[in-house]
N, C-alpha and C positions, 0 to 999 in steps of 0.2 A: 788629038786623035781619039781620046778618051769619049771627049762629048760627041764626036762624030758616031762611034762604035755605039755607044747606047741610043743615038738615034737610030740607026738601022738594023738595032735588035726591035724596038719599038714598032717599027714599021715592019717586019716579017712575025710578030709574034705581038698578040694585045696587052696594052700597058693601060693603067687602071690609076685612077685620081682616088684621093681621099677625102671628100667634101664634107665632112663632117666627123663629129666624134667616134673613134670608131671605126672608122671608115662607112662605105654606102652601105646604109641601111642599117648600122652600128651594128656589125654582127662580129667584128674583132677578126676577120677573118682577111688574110692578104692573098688572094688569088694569083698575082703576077709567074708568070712562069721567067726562065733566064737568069737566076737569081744566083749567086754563087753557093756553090755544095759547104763551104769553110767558110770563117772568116778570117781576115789576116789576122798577122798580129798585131797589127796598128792602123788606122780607119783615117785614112786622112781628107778632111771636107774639100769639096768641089767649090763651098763657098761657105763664108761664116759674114754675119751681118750684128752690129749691137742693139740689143735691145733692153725694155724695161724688165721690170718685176711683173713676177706672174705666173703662176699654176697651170695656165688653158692651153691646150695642145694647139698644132698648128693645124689648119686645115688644106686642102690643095685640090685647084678645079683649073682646068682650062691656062696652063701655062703662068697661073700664078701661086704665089702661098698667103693664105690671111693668119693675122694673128691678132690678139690683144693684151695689153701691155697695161703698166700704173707706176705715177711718179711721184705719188702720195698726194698727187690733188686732182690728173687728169689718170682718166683712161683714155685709153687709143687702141683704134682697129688703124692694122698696117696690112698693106698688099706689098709683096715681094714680088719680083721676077723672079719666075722658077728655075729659070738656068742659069741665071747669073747674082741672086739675090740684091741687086739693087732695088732699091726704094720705089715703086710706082707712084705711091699715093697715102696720106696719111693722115687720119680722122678721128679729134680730141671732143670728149667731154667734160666737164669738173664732176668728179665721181664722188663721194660722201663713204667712207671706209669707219666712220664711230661706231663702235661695238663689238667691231667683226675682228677675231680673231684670226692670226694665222696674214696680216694685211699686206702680203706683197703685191696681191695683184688680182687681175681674173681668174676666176676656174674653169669657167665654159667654152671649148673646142668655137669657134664661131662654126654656122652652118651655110654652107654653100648653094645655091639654088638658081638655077631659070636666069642668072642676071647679078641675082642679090646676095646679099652677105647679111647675115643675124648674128648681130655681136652681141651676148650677155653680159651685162657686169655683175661683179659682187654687190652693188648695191642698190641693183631693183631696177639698173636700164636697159630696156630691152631697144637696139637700137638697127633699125633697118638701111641700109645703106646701098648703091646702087657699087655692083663690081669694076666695073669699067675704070671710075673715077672717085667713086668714097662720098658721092653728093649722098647725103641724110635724103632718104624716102621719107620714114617717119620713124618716131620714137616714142618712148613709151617709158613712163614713170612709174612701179608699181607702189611704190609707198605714197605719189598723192593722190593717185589715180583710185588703188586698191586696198588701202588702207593695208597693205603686207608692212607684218616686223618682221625686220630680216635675221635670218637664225644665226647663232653665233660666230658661223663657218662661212657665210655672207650666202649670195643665193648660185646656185652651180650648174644649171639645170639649164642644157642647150637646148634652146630651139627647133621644132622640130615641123616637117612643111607634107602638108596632104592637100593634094590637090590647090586650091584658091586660098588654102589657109596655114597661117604657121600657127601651132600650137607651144606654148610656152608654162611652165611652172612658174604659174604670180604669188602662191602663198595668201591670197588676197581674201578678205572677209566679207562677209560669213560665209561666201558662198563662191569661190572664185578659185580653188587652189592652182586649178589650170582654165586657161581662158585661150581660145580660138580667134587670132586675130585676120580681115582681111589681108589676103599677102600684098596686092597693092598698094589698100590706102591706110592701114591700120585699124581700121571699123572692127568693134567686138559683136563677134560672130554666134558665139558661146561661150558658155560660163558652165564651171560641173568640179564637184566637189566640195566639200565643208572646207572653209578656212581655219575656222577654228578650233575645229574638234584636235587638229595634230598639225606639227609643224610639216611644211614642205619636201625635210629631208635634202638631201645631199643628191639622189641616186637619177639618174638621166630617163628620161621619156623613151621610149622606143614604140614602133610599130610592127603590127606581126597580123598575118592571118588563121585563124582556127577557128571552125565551125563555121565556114561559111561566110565569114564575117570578117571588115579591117577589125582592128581592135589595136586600138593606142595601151599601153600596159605602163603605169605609173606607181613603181614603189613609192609611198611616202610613210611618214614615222607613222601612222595610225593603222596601215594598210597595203596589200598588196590591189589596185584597182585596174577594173578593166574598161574603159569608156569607148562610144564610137567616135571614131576623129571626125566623122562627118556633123554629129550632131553634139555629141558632148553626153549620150543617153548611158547611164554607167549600167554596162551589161552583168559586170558580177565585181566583187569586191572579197576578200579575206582576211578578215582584221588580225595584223601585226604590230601589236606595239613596241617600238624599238627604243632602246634604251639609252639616255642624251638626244631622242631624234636622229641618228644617226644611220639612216638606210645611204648608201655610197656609192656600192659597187652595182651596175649596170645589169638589170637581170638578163639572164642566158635561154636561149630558146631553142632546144633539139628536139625536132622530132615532134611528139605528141607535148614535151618536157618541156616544164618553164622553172627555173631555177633562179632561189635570192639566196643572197648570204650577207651575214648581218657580221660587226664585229666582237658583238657581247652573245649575241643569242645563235650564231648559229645560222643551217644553214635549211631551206624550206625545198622541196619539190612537189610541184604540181602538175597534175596531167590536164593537158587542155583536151573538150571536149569534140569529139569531131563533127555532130550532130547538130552543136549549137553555140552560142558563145557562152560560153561557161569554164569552170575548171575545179577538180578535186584534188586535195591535198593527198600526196603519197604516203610522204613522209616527212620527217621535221627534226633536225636535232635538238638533244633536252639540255644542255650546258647551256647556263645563263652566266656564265666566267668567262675571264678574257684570260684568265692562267689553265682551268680544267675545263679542257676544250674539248668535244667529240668529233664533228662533224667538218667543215672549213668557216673558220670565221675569218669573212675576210674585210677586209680594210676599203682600197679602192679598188683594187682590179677583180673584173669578173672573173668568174671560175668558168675553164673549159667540159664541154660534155663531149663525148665522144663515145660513140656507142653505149656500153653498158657501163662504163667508167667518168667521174669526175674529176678533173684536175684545180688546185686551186692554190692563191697565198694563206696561208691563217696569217690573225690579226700579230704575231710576232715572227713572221716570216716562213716559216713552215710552209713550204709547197708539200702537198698532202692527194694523195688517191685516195678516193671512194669509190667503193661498188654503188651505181646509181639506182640498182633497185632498191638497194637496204638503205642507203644513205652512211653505214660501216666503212670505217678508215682499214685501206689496202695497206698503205707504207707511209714515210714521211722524211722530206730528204733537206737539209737545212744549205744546200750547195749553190744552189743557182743565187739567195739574197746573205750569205755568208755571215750575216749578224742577227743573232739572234736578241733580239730589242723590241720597245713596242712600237708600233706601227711600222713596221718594217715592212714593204712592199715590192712587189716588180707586177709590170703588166703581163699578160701573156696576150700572143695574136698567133693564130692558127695560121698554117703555111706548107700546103700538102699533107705530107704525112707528119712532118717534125713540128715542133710551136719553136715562137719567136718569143725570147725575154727580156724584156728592161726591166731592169733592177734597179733600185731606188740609191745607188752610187754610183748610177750612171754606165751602165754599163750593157753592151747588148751581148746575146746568147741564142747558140744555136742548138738545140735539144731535144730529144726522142723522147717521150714520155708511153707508158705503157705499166699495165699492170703489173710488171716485171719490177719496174722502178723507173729510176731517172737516171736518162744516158744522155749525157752534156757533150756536146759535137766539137763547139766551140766557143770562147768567148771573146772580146776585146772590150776596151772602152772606150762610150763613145763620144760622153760631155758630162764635162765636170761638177756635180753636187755644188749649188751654193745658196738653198734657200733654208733656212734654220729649221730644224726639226721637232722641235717641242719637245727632245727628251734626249738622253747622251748617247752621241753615235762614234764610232769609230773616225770617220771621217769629217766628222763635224758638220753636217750640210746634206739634203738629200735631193733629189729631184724628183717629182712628183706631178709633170707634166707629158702629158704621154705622147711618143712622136706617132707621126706620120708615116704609114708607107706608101708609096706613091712613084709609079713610073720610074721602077727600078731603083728607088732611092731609098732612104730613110733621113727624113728631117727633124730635127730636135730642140728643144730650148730650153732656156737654164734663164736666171736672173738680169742674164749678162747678154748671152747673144742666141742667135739660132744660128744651126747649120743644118748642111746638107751632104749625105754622105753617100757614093755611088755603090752599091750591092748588086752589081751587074755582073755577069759569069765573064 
């Protein structure tokens, strides 16, 4: 009665897929109406499925889920059935993890598209795949291909598709750090970027319009840049060098406002230009510390903007308000990620008026944020921490894969399994 009830909220009110990182158009934002006002206090899954090791969020298009997974010698892209998480289809490469830190698995959300599926690995394969069935369209090597060395954190940076073209972070030298591939046959389209002047960075590709103009915007450790997706012609650029290479979290885009946050340096505001594709720096925080911090340094998850206010993780957990004119910390509330440690994270994703939080022990929240402070609605947990966290947590284990929300659900993964869990009124 359950699955029936959420089909015919579906069909009387629009339900929305998650095809990529982020959700469409990576803007961290759940639009679905139907949702419950509480959550219980116990989340029990509609379906749970085993899977590998692996950091990369699920994605979810058209009645399925993709994922990708690593069992220290293959990677795999899996399609699920959405309603019932059975196995559709499932797609192995021998994937090469020397060096790379942190090696349980992929980081990259795959991205969903027209048909196709873009699965990244941690090790430089960017691999296109047909939805239906998992048959390999084509693939892509960037280390023989592009001469890319992969940074220490492996390569994380989803795929991202304009018009005839997916656009992908290669890292590639001298002159390739992002390369425009045909979406059909694989054919290199474009090339834009120094390879070697900075590493690739961690922080995901997004698309946005201002001044007239698409404009692909690619944080990497040398820069904040801004190229056309169409040609690859870099319309403006703002040199940020980041500290370890480490740009992560997904820049934020309100308004006129484009927003990065770093974990050692802090956090940048830019105004895009309306006139033309360009953009001016507002403001910038000056703490170069990861202990005397001003502004939000954040780790992996973007920070939210919301009118005249910032919302954000800092790099040891601290969810923190800023006034977004001054870039000045409003308040600071250590409640929603409960441990104060370093790299301590939760996602946030916007959702009407309250935001939605995963916290990095697994746990989701329902929460009012305002310049007032932080008003915590509700919480439960929803899967269990078990990927090692490079430094001593409470629970031993964190999760660092960001779920899905998708047609009234939320889908999740952990080392072990994913599930799906129904958040339908």
């Amino acid at each position: 009665m359950r699955i029936i009830s959420v089909l015919l909220a579906c069909l009387t009110a629009p339900c929305a897929d998650w095809p990529e990182w982020r959700g469409a158009g990576r803007t961290g934002v759940w639009t679905e109406t139907g949702i419950v006002d509480r959550l219980p206090a116990e989340l029990t899954p509609v379906w749970r499925t085993p899977v590998r090791g692996g950091f990369s969020g699920p994605a979810v298009s058209e009645g399925a889920v993709y994922l990708t997974d690593f069992d220290g010698k293959f990677e795999r892209a899996l399609c699920l059935d959405e309603r019932t998480g059975s196995v559709r289809w499932e797609r192995q490469w021998e994937a090469s993890y020397r060096g790379i830190d942190y090696p349980a698995g992929p980081r990259a959300t795959p991205t969903v598209d027209g048909g196709l599926v873009l699965a990244q690995g941690a090790g430089g394969d960017l691999v296109c795949l047909k939805a239906a069935g998992g048959e390999i369209v084509w693939r892509k090597d960037f280390r023989k291909e592009y001469g890319t060395v992969i940074p220490a954190w492996g390569m994380s940076g989803a795929p991202i598709v304009h018009g005839g073209l997916v656009i992908a972070v290669v890292g590639g030298r001298p002159d390739a750090k992002l390369v425009a591939f045909d979406r059909a046959t694989g054919a290199e389209r474009w090339r834009a970027l120094a390879g070697e002047e900075s590493e690739p960075g961690y922080s995901q590709p997004f698309l946005t319009r201002a001044g007239g103009r698409d404009q692909l915007i690619l944080w990497h450790a040398g820069a904040v840049s801004s190229v056309d997706p169409a040609t690859g012609k870099v319309y403006w650029e703002h040199p940020f060098k980041i500290h370890m290479s480490t740009p992560i979290a997904t820049p934020v885009r309100a308004g006129p406002f484009l927003l990065v946050s770093a974990f050692f340096q802090g956090s940048r505001l830019f105004r895009l230009s309306e006139t033309a594709p360009a953009a001016e720096l507002v403001w910038r925080g000056m703490s170069e510390s990861e202990r005397n911090t001003d502004t939000i340094h954040a780790l992996m998850a973007s920070p939210v903007i919301d009118g005249d206010y910032v919302y954000g993780v800092c790099n040891y957990g601290q969810l923190r308000c800023l006034d977004a004119r001054t870039g000045k910390r409003v308040w600071e509330s250590q409640q929603a990620t409960v441990e104060m440690g370093r790299n301590v994270s939760a996602f946030l994703v916007g959702h009407g008026r309250r935001t939605i939080l995963f916290n990095d022990r697994g746990e989701l929240i329902f929460a009012n944020l305002s310049p007032k402070g932080y008003q915590e609605l509700s919480r439960a947990k929803l899967i269990r921490p078990t990927s090692k966290a490079g430094s001593r947590r409470e629970l031993g284990a964190v999760v660092w894969a960001h779920p899905a929300f998708a047609n009234r659900h939320v889908i999740a993964r952990n080392d072990e399994e994913i599930i799906r869990v129904s958040l339908a009124r």
